[in-house]
C-alpha positions as CSV (number, residue, x, y, z in Angstrom):
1,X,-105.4,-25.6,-89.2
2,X,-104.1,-25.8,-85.5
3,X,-102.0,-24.6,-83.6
4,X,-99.8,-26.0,-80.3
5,X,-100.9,-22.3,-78.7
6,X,-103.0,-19.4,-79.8
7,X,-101.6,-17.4,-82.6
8,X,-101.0,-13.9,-81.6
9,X,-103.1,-11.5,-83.0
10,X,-102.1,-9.5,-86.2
11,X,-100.8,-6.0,-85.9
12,X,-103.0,-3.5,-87.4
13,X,-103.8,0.9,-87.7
14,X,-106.9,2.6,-87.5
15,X,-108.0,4.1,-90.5
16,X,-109.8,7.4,-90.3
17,X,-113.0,7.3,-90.5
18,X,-113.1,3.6,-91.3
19,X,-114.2,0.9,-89.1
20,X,-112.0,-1.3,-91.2
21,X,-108.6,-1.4,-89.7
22,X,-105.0,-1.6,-92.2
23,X,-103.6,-5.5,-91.4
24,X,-99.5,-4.4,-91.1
25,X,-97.0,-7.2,-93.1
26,X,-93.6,-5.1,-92.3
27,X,-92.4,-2.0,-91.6
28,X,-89.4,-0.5,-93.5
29,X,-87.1,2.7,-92.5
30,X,-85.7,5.2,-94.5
31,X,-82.2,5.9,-92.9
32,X,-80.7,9.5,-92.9
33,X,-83.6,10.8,-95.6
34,X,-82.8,14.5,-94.6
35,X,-79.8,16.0,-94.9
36,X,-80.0,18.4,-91.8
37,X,-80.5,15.0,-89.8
38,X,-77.6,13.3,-91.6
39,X,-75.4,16.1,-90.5
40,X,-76.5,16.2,-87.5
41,X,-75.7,12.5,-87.2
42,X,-72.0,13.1,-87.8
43,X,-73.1,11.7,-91.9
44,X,-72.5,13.7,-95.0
45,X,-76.1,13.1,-96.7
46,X,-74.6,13.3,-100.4
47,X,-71.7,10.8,-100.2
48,X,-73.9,8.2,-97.9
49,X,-77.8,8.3,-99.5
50,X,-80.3,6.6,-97.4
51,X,-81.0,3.3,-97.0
52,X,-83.6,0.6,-95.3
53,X,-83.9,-1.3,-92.1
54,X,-86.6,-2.8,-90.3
55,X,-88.9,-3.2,-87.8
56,X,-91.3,-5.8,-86.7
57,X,-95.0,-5.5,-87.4
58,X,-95.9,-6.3,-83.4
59,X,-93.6,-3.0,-82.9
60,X,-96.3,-0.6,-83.8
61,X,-97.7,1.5,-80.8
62,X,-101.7,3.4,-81.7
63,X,-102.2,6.7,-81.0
64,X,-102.8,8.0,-78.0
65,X,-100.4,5.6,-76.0
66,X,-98.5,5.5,-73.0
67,X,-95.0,4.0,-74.2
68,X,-92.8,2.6,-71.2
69,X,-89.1,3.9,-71.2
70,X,-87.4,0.8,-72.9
71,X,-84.9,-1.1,-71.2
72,X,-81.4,-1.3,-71.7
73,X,-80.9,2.3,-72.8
74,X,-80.6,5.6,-71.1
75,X,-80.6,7.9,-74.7
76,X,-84.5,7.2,-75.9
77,X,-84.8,9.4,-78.9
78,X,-87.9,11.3,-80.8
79,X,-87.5,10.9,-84.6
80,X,-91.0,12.2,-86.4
81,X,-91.5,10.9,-89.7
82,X,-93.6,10.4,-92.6
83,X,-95.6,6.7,-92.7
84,X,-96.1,5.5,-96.0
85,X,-99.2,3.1,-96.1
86,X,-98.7,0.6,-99.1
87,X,-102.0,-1.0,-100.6
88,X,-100.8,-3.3,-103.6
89,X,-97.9,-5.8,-104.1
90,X,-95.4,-4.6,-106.4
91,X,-92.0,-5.2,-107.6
92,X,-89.1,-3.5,-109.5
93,X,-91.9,-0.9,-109.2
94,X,-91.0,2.5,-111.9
95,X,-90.6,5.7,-109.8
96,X,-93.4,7.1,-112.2
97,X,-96.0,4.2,-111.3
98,X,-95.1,4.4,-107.3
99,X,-97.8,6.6,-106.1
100,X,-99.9,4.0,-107.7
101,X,-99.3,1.4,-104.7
102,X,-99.9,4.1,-101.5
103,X,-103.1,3.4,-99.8
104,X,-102.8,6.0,-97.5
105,X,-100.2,8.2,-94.5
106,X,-99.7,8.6,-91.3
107,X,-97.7,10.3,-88.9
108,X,-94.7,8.1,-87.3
109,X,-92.3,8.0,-84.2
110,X,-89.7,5.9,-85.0
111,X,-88.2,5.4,-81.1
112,X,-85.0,4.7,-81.0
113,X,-82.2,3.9,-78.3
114,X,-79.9,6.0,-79.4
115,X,-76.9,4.7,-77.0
116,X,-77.5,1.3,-78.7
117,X,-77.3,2.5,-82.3
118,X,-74.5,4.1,-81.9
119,X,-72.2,1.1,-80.0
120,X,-73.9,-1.2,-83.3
121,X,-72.4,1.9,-85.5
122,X,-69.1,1.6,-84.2
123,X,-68.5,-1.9,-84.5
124,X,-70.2,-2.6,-87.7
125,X,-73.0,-4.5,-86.2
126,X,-76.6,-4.2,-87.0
127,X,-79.3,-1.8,-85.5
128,X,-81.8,-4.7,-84.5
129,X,-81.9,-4.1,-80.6
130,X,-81.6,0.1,-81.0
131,X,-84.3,-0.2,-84.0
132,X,-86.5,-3.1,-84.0
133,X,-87.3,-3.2,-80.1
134,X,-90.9,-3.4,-78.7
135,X,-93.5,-0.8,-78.9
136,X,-90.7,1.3,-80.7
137,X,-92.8,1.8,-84.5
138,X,-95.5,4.9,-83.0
139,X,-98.2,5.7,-85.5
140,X,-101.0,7.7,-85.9
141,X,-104.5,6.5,-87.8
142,X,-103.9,5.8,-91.3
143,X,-105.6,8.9,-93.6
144,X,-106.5,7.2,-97.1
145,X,-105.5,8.1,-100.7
146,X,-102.5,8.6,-102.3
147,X,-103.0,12.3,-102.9
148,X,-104.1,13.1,-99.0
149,X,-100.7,15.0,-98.2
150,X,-99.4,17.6,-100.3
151,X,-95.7,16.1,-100.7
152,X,-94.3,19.5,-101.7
153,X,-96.2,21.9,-99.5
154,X,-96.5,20.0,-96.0
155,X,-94.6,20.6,-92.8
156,X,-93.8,17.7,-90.7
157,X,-93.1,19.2,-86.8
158,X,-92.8,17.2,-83.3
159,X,-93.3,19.3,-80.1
160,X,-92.2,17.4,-76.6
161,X,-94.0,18.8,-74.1
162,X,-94.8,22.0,-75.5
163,X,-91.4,22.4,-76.9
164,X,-90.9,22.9,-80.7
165,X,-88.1,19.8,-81.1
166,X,-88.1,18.9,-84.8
167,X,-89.8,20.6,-88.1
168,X,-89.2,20.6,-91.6
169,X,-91.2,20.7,-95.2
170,X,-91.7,17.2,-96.4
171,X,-90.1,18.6,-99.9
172,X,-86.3,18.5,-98.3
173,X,-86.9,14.5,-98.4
174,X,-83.3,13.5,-99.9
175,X,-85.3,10.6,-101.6
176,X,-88.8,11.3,-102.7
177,X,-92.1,9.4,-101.8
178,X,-92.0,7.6,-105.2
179,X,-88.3,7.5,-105.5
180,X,-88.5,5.7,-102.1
181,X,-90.8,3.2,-103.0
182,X,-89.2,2.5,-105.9
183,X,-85.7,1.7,-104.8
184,X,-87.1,0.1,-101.8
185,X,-89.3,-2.4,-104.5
186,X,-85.4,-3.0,-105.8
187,X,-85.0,-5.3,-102.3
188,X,-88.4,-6.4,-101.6
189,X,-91.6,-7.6,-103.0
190,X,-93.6,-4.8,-101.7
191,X,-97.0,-6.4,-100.2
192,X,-99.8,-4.7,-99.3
193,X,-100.1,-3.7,-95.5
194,X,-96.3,-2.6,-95.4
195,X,-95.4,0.6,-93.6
196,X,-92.6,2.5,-95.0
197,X,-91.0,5.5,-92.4
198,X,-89.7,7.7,-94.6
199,X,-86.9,9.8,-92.6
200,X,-87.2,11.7,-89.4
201,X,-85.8,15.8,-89.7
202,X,-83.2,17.7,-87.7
203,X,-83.7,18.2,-84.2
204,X,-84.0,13.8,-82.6
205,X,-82.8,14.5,-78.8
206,X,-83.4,12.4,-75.9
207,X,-86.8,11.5,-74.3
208,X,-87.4,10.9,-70.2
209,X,-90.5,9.6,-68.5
210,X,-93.4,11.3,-68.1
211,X,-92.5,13.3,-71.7
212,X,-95.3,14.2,-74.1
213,X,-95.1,14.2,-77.7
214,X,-97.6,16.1,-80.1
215,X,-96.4,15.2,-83.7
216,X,-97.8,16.1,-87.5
217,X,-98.2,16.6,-90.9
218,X,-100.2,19.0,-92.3
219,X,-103.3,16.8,-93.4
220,X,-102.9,14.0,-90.9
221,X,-104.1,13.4,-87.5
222,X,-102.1,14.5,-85.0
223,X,-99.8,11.9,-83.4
224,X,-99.8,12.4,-79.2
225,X,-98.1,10.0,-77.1
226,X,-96.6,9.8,-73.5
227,X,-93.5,8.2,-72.0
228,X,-94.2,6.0,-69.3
């Protein structure tokens, strides 16, 4: 096949302790999956449940990266979250059966230009530009097996430069691992290589340049990152 320029090349995560790297298909988002953060968003988490958005795959930003402050905004927020790593295609997927399809986790930023949202909130647009902007989907390396991260027991926390900002146990999830999968395999035929972000805690607030993030989940690498 050929092509009238070079195709870009596919995004992709590190796996831990793999030279193999995870080829990414599509990211998904859990909206409002705590209820601290719902509230906190001005959202009552039990009338309004969670529900999807997207990202695109050439969003995704390694570890250890320098992320320029994006344009257009001047409200960048932190929002840690748990990256679900799906290895198998599946639809209409039973909750029971889920954990069957994760390959692996991560640790996740899902940036976000808060200012942006929030004018898209108001007048019933969509999130695209607040969301899905470039080098806005931050990930650590993927740790394999479904089992790696204790889904009951683990905190998830997010310091900014030194400064506890966010923490929680992943067990206040609203909507679990498998339940997310699950619904989300409701919409979409889940492929393998798609990320799933699986809510971000209490605690988002606004990032400046020169900023540095030290993220986690107990059992995952820890996620650092700077803003340029």
């Amino acid at each position: 096949m050929s092509y009238v320029f070079p195709p870009l090349e596919p995004a992709s995560v590190a796996i831990l302790g793999r030279s193999e790297r995870f080829p990414v298909h599509r990211i998904y988002c859990v909206g409002r999956n705590y209820a601290a953060h719902a509230r906190e968003m001005g959202m009552d988490p039990y009338r309004e449940p969670p529900f999807f958005f997207s990202k695109p795959a050439d969003a995704i930003v390694p570890n250890h990266a320098v992320v320029p402050y994006p344009s257009r905004t001047s409200n960048l927020h932190h929002e840690i979250e748990l990256v679900v790593a799906v290895g198998r295609a599946g639809r209409d997927i039973a909750v029971g059966a889920a954990m069957e399809y994760v390959f692996g986790y991560a640790v996740g930023n899902d940036l976000t230009r808060r200012d942006l949202q929030f004018q898209a909130r108001d007048k019933g647009r969509p999130w695209d530009t607040s969301k899905g902007f470039d080098q806005s989907a931050v990930i650590s390396a993927i740790t394999p097996g479904a089992h790696a991260v204790d889904l009951q027991a683990a905190r998830i926390w997010l310091k900014v430069n030194g400064e506890l900002r966010q923490q929680a146990q992943l067990n206040e999830l609203i909507w679990s691992v498998p339940e997310v999968i699950a619904e989300l395999s409701t919409l979409y035929q889940l492929q393998a290589g798609d990320l799933i972000y699986t809510g971000t805690p209490a605690g988002v607030a606004a990032l400046g340049s020169g900023d540095r993030l030290e993220g986690s989940i107990d059992g995952l690498e820890v996620l650092l990152t700077s803003i340029g």
